[in-house]
N, C-alpha and C positions, 0 to 999 in steps of 0.2 A: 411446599409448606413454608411460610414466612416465619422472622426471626420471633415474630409475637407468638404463634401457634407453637415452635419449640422452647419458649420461654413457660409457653403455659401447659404442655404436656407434663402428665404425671412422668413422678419419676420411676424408672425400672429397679427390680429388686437391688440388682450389683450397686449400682449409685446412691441407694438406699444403705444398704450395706456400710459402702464408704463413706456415706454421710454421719452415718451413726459411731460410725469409729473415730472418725474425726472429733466428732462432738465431745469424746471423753473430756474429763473436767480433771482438774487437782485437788478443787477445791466440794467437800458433797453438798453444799448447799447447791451450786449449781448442776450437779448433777442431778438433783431432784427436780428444778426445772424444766432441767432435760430432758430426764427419762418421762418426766410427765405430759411434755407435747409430744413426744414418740406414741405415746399410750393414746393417745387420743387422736393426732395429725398425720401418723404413718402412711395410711393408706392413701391420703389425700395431696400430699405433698406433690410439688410443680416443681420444674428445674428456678424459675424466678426464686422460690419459697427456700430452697436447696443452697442457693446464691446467695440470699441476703443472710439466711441461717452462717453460712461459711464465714461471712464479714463481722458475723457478731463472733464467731471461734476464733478469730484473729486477735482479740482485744485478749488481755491478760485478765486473768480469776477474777481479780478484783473489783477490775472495769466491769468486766460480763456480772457481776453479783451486783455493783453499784446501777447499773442500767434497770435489769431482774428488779432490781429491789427499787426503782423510782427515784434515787438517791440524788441521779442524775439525769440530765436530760440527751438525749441524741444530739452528737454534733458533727461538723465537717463533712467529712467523705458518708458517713452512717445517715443526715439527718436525706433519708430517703423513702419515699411512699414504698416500698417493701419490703427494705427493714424497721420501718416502724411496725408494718402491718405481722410479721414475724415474732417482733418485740412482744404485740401487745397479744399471740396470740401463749407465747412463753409463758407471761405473765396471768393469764387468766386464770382465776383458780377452778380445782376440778369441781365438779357439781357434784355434794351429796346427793347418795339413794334416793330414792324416794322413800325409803321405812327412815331414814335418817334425818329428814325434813327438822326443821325446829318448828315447835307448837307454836 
């Protein structure tokens, strides 16, 4: 197996686990982004996805909310094709029901 093939394997329950535990926040704004790509990206998540997720947990509450919220742009060590692609998957908002549609 090469390093692309274990970059891209999902990730197992235990590392999931510890991912989600890491991810706690201080701050609940950013928890709600949180908990909302867990809600949706859990089962799909890749060690790559797992990675860049981790590097956005390194940045302080504020950083991680100014990013979330577009306030700012990625830079330095971050401005990288999968933590953007984590960023932008954060940031997506959830899709209304479909009975909840707007007319």
């Amino acid at each position: 197996m090469t390093d692309t093939d274990l970059q891209d394997a999902l990730l197992d329950e235990r590392a999931l686990s510890k991912l989600r535990w890491r991810c706690r926040r201080g701050l609940l704004e950013n928890d709600l982004f949180i908990e909302r790509f867990f809600a949706r990206h859990e089962t799909g998540l890749t060690v790559r996805q797992a990675d860049a997720l981790g590097l956005l947990m390194d940045l302080s509450d504020n950083d991680l909310l100014d990013l979330l919220l577009g306030r700012k742009p990625l830079q330095g060590d971050l401005e990288r094709e999968d933590v953007t692609q984590v960023l932008a998957l954060l940031r997506t908002p959830q899709p209304l029901p479909s009975s909840e549609e707007p007319a």
